[in-house]
C-alpha beads as a LAMMPS data file, in Angstrom:
LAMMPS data file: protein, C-alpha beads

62 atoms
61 bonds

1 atom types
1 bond types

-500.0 500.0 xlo xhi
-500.0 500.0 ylo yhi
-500.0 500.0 zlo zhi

Masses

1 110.0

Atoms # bond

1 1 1 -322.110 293.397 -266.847
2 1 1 -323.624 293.042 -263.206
3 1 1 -320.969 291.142 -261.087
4 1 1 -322.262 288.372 -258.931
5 1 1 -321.474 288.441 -255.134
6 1 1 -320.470 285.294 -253.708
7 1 1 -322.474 284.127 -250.828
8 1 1 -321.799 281.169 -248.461
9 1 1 -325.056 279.313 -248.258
10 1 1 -324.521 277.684 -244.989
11 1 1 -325.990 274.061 -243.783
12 1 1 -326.339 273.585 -240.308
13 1 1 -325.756 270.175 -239.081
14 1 1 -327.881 268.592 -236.550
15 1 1 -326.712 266.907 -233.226
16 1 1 -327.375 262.911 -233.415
17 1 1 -327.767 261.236 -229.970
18 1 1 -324.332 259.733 -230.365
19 1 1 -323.134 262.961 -230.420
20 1 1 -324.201 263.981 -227.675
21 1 1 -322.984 261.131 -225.832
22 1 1 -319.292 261.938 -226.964
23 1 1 -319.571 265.631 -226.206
24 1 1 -320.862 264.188 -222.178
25 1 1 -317.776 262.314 -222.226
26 1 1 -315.354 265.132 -223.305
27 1 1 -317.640 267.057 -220.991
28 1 1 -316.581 264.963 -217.845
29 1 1 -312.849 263.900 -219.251
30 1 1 -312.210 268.017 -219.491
31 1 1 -310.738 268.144 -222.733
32 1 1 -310.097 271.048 -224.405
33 1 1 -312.756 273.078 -226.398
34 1 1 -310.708 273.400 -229.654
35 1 1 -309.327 269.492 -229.549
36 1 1 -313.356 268.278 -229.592
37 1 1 -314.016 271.282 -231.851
38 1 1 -311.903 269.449 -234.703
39 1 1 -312.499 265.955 -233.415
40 1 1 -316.398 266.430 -234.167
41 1 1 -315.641 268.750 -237.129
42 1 1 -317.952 271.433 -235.444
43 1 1 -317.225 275.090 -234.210
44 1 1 -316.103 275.735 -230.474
45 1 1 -319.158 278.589 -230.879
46 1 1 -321.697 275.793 -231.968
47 1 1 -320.185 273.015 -229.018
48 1 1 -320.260 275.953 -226.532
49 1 1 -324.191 276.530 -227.195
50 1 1 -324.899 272.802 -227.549
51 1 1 -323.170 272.186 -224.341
52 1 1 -324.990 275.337 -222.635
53 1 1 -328.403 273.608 -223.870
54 1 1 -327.579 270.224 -222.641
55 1 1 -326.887 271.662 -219.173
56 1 1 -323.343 270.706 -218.736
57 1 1 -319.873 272.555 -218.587
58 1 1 -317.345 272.370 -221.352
59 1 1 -313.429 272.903 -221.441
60 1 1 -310.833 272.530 -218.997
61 1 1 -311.419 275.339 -216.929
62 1 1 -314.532 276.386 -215.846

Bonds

1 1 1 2
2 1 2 3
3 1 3 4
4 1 4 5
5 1 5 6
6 1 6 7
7 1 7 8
8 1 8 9
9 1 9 10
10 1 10 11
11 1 11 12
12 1 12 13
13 1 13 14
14 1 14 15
15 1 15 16
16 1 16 17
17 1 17 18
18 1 18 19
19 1 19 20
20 1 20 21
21 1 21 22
22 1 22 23
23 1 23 24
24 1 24 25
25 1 25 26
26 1 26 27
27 1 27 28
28 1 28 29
29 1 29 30
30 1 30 31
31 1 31 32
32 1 32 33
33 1 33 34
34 1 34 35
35 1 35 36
36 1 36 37
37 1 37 38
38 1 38 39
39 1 39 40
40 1 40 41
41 1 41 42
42 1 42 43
43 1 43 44
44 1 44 45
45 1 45 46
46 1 46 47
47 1 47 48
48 1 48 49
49 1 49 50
50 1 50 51
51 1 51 52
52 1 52 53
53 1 53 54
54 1 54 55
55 1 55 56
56 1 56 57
57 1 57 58
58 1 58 59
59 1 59 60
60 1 60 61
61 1 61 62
């Protein structure tokens, strides 16, 4: 009997325009990568790209 390997289909979630809006305002409030990252129930990788897109900075220090 063959055994099955488990793969993780993953779903990729898009951005709405709202947000958007809330990662701007974390943007310009300079909070923390990891708080938004569970606030919007995203990755810091997928915030950090999004961010890098939009044109703006993210995180604290930068």
């Amino acid at each position: 009997m063959a055994r099955k390997s488990k793969t993780v289909k993953r779903v990729r979630k898009a951005y709405s325009t709202a947000d958007i809006k809330l990662l701007k305002a974390h943007s310009k409030s300079r909070t923390p990568v990891t708080k938004i990252s569970k606030l919007m129930k995203r990755s810091e990788g997928s915030l950090r790209q999004k961010a890098l897109a939009l044109g703006i900075g993210l995180g604290h220090q930068r």
